[in-house]
N, C-alpha and C positions, 0 to 999 in steps of 0.2 A: 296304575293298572286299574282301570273297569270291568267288572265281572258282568254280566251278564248271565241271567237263569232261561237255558232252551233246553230243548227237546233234543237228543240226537237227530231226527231230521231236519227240526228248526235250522241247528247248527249247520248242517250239510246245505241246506238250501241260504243262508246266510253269507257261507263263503263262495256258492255260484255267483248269486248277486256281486260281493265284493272284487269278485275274478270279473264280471261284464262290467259293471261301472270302470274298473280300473283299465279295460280292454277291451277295445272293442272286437277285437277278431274270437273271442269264447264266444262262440253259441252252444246253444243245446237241440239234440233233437231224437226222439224218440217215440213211443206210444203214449198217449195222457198226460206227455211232459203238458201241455197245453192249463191242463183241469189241475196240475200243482201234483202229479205222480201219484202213483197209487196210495204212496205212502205220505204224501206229502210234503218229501224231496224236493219237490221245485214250486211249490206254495207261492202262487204271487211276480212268483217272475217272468211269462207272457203277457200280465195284464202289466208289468213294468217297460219291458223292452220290445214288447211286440210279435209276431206270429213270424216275423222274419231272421229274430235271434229264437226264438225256443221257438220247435219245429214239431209239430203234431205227423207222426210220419204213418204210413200204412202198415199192417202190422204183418212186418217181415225183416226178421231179424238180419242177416244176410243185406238185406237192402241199407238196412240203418246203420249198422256194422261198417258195410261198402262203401256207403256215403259219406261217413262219417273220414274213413282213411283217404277218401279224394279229397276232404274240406280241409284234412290237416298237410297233405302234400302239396294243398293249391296257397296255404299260408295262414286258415285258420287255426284257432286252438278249440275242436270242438268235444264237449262233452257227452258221449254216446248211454243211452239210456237204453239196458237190457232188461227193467226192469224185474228179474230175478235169474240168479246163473244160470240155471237151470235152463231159460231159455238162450242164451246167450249161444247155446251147442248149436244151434238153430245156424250162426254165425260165425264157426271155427275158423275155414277157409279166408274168411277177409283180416280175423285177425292173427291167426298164425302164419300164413302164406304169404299174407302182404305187410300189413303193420311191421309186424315182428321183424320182419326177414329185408325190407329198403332199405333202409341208414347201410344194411351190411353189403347191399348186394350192389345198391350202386353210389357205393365210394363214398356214400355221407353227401352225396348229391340234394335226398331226399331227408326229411325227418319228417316224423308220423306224433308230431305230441296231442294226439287223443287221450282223453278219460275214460274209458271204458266201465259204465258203473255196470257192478254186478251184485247184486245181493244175493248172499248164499249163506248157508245154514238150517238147520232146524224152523221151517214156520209152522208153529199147532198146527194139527189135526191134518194137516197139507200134506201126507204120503208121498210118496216115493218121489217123482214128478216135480217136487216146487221144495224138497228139502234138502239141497245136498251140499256139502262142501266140499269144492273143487281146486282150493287153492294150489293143492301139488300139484295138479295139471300145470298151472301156467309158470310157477314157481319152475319149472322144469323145460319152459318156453326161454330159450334165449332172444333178449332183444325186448324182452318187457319189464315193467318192472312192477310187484306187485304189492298192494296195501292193505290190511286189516284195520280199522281203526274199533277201537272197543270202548269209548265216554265221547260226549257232546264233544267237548274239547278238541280230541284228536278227529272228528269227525270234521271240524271247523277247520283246521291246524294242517292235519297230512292232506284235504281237500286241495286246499289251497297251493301246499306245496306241490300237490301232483298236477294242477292247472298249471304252471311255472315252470314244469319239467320237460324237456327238449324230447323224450321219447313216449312211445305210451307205456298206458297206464294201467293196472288190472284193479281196480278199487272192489271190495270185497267191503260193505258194510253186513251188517248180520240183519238179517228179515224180523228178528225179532224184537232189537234195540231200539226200534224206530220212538217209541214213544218213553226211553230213557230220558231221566232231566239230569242235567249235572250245570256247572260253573262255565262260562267260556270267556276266556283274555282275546279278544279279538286283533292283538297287539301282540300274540304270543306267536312264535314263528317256530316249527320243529323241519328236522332236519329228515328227510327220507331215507331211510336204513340205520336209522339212530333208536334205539328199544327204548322202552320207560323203565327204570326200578321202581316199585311197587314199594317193595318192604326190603328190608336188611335180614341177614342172618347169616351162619355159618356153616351149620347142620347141611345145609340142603339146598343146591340151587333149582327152582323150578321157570320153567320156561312156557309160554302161551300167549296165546292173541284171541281177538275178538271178543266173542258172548263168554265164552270157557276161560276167560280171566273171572266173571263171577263166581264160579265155583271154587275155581283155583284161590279168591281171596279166601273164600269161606273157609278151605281146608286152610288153609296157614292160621286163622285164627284157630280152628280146634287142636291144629300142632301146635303151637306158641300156650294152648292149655296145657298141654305137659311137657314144655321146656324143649320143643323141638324150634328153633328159629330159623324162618323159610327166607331165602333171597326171589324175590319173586320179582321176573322180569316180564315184561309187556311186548312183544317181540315189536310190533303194530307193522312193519314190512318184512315183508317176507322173502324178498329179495328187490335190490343187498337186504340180505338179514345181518344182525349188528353181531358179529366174529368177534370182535375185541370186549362186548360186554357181558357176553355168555363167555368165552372163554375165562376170561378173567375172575370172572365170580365161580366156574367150574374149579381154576387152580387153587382158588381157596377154600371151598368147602368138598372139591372131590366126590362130588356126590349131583347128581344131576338128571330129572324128571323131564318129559317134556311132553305137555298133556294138551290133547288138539280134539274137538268134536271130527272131523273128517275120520273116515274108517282109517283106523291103526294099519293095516296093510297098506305099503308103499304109502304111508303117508308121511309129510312135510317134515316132522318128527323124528321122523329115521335119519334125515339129512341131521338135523344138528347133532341128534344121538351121534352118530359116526363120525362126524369133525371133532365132537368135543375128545371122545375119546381117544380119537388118532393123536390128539393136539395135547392132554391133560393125562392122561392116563385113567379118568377119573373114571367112577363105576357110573354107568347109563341105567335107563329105565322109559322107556314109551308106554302111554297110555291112550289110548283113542276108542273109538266105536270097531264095533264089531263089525266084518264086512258081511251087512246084511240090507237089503232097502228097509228107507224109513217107512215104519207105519202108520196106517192112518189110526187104528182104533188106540188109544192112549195106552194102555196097556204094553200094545206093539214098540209104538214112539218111544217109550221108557226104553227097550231095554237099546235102542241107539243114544240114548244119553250117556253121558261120564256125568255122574252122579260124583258130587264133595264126597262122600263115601268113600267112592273106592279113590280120589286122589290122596285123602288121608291113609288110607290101608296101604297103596304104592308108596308111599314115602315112607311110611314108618317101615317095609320091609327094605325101603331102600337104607335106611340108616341104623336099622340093627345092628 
């Protein structure tokens, strides 16, 4: 096993590359994919494969979106560049109406395996407009499938697997992670709707994806300071979301958190809160953002965070 030290984007732009060398039908095409992505997502790989694989597109979502579901029903694997979700709404229609809805509508005739990159979450000081997390929207689309990845690793790891995947894709990296370093096995292969365990414990299963794993580890070490031991799992898809690993750690510790940056009303949260407990009996608990827009002035932006704070305060009232 070779490790390798990148960047969460390094990583993402790492496993495009490795997805075009190995295929030639992956392209990409989006706004700035050209100049290496805003974020530096596709770093180097125009000036690798040319202006005819990564596609510098006009900037209209709808168009890119549209184009992209013709290149994957004509027999490419193309990776569509939203450059933040938030614009992506720009392009509902091509991906709920068509993507989503061919395999079913005509007979498995057609298959639609696009990437759909969307970055969403919290970006500093970026207001209402450029900070939201939408994954229960599509989480709630049949006919997609959709991924949170939250370290280099799985940014490398579930990429790859969602490049490989016969339907699309709703990729959900966080806006903020982009300049994350962590380890990456480029030899490591994960499985789409398979979770990470984090930590062990009995006390308390807690459940979350993306950025809000960082908080979430934080709170389980200040529980683990006074003898609460947290099972902390990584969801990193969010459908299939992995039933057999939350479930199973809910039957043992009966006690079950599930803490999401997206606003806490109808959020993604509620879905699991409600299987576990139909399925375990166990006691539930959601935590997420207030359903308020994000602000821009810092002040505002706080109170849409889930602060380690209060996921330490929800769990210890969970396990009194």
């Amino acid at each position: 096993m070779a490790l390798i030290e990148l960047s969460y984007a390094e990583a993402a732009a790492l496993a495009v590359q490795h997805a075009m060398e190995a295929d030639a039908n992956v392209v990409v095409l989006g706004e700035d994919v050209g100049r290496g992505g805003i974020f530096g997502q596709y770093k180097g790989l125009q000036q690798r494969f040319g202006a005819d694989r990564v596609i510098d597109t006009p900037i209209s979502e709808a168009a890119i979106m549209g184009a992209g579901v013709g290149m994957a029903l004509a027999g490419l694997r193309p990776v569509v560049e939203m450059r933040v979700v938030d614009f992506a709404l720009c392009g509902m229609d091509e991906l709920v109406n068509q993507a989503a809805k061919n395999r079913f509508m005509f007979g498995g005739q057609g298959r639609v395996p696009l990437v759909a990159r969307m970055p969403g979450g919290i970006w500093d000081a970026s207001a209402a407009q450029h900070s939201q997390s939408l994954e229960a929207w599509f989480a709630h689309l049949p006919g997609v499938v959709v991924v949170s990845p939250s370290t280099p690793q799985d940014n490398y790891s579930l990429l790859r697997a969602s490049l490989a995947c016969g339907d699309p894709v709703v990729y959900i990296e966080h806006k903020a992670l982009w300049g994350v370093r962590g380890p990456v096995d480029t030899a490591l292969t994960v499985t789409l709707g398979q979770a990470a365990p984090l930590r062990n414990g009995d006390a308390l299963t807690l459940v979350s994806w993306g950025k809000q794993l960082q908080a979430c580890a934080a709170a389980c070490e200040a529980l683990a300071a006074d003898g609460i031991a947290v099972d902390l799992l990584d969801l990193r898809t969010l459908w299939p979301w992995d039933r057999d690993a939350v479930l199973a750690s809910c039957a043992r510790t009966q006690r079950l958190l599930v803490v999401h940056e997206a606003v806490q009303a109808a959020g993604f949260g509620a879905e699991i809160a409600a299987t576990a407990a139909e399925a375990t009996g166990c006691k539930v608990a959601r935590l997420g953002a207030p359903r308020i827009p994000v602000g821009y002035a810092a002040v505002l932006e706080a109170q849409s965070r889930v602060s380690t704070d209060q996921i330490v305060a929800a769990a210890r009232k969970l396990v009194a």
